[in-house]
N, C-alpha and C positions, 0 to 999 in steps of 0.2 A: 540428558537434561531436557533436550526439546520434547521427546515423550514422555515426559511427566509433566511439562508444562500442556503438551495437548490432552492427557487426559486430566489435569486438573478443570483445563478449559470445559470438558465434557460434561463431568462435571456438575460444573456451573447449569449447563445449558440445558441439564435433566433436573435439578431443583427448582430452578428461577419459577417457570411455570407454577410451581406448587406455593410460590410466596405471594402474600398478599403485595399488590401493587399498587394500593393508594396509599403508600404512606407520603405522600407528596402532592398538593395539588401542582404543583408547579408541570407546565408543558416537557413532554420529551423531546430531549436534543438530538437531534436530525444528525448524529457522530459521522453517519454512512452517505449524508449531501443525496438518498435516495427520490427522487421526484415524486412524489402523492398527488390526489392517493393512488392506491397499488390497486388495479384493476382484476380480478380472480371471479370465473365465474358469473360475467356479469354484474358482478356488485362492486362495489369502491371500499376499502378499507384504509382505516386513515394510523398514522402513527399513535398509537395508546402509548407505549411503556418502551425505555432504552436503558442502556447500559455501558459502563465502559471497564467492567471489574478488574480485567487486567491488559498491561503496555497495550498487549496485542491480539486484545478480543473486544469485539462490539457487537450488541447484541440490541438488537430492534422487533418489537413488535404491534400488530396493527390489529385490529377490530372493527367493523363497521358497525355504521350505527346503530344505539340501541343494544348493544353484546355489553357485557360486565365481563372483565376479566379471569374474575373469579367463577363463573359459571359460564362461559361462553361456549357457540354450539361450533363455530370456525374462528380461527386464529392463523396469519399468516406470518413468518417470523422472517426475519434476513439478517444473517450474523456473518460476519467477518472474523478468519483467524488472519491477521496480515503476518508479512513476513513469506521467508521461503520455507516452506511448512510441505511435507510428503502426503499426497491428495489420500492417498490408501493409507495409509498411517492415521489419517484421521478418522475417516471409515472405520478402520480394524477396531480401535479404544472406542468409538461408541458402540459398536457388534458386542465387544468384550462387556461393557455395563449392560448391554441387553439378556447376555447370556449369564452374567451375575443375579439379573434380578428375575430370569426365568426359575433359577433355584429355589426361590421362595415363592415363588408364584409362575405355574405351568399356564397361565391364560397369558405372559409375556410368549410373543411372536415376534417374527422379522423375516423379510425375505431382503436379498442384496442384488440390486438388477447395476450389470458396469456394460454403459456406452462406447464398443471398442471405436467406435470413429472418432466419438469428439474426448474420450478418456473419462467422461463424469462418471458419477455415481449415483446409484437412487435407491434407498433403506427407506422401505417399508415396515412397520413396525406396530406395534398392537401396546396397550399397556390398558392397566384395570385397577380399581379399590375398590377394597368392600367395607359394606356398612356393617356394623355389629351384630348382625344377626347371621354373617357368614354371605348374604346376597352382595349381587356385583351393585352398585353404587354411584362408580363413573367407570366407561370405557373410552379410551383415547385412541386413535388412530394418527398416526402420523408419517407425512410422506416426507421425507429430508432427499434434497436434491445438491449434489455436493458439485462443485468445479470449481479448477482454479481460474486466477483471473489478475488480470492488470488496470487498475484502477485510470480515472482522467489523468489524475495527477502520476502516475507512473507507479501506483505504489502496486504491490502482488501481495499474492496470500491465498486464502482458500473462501470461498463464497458459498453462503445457504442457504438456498429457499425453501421455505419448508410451509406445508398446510398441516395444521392440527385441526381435525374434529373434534367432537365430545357429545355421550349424551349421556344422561342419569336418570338412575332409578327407574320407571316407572316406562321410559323410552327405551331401555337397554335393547332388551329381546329385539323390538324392531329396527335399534342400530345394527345387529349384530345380520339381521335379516337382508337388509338393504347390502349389507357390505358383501355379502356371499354372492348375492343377486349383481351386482356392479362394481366388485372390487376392484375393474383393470381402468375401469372411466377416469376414477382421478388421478390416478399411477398416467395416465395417458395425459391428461390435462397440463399434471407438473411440468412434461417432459417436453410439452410443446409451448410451456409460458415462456416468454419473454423475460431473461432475467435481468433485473435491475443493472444498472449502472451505477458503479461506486464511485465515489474520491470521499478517501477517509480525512478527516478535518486536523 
């Protein structure tokens, strides 16, 4: 039961990104009490878009200014699975949707880097669409940094920090340029951020 509830969770956290997110002008609820903005990079990003879809997943993410949702060039995400949740078990179901969607598409990648001192995680991963004419469209890069954690208020679960890039169309080639040229800088970046402090609400 708990492994179908975490990969339903998964999920979740591979489509949301693809749904449009104004359909609400109303402010995102701060579910995760996270302090803003979230510092990455020298830049500030502020809370855009949250979620609570189920008991025991919350799912936040941030933008700095001037980025659009729907087309933005970086996105930093922070999701909680609460509860006593198996750190590799979570890992393993999103490997498994990566290696699903490489079947239809061979430009899906991942590599799985595990921290034996402090136990985390960090999936590295590629993902891609194409426009109609068979050319790449959007390519997404994304670093998910997993460990568990015990919240202010006492509570546990699994915590994610993750940075998505993106670029389209016309940028691709030279995203794909850049990432060969310095793939290990923001793998190195995640690894040294500061991760947030929770107490879930």
């Amino acid at each position: 039961m708990i492994k179908k509830q975490i990969i339903f969770i998964l999920l979740i956290t591979l489509i949301m990104p693809v749904v449009i997110k104004a359909q609400t002008n109303k402010p995102a609820t701060n579910y995760l009490n996270v302090n803003g903005p979230i510092v990455f990079e020298n830049k500030s990003f502020n809370l855009n878009w949250s979620s609570h879809p189920s008991a025991n997943f919350y799912k936040q993410e941030y933008l700095s200014k001037g980025e659009d949702a729907n087309k933005y060039k970086m996105m930093l995400m922070v999701d909680v699975i609460a509860g006593e949740t198996n750190l590799k078990n979570v890992v393993s179901a999103k490997v498994a949707e990566l290696k699903k969607m490489k079947e239809g598409n061979p430009m899906v990648n991942y590599e799985i880097i595990q921290n034996p001192k402090t136990g985390e995680y960090l999936l590295d991963f590629l993902l891609t669409a194409n426009a109609a004419d068979g050319t790449t469209s959007i390519v997404e890069r994304n670093v998910y940094r997993y460990k568990t954690f015990t919240g202010k208020a006492g509570n546990k679960g699994v915590l994610l920090f993750a940075v998505s890039s993106r670029a389209y169309a016309k940028e691709v080639n030279n995203f794909f340029i850049a990432l060969k040229a310095n793939r290990k800088v923001l793998i190195n970046e995640v690894v040294q951020f500061k991760m947030p402090e929770i107490s879930i609400k």
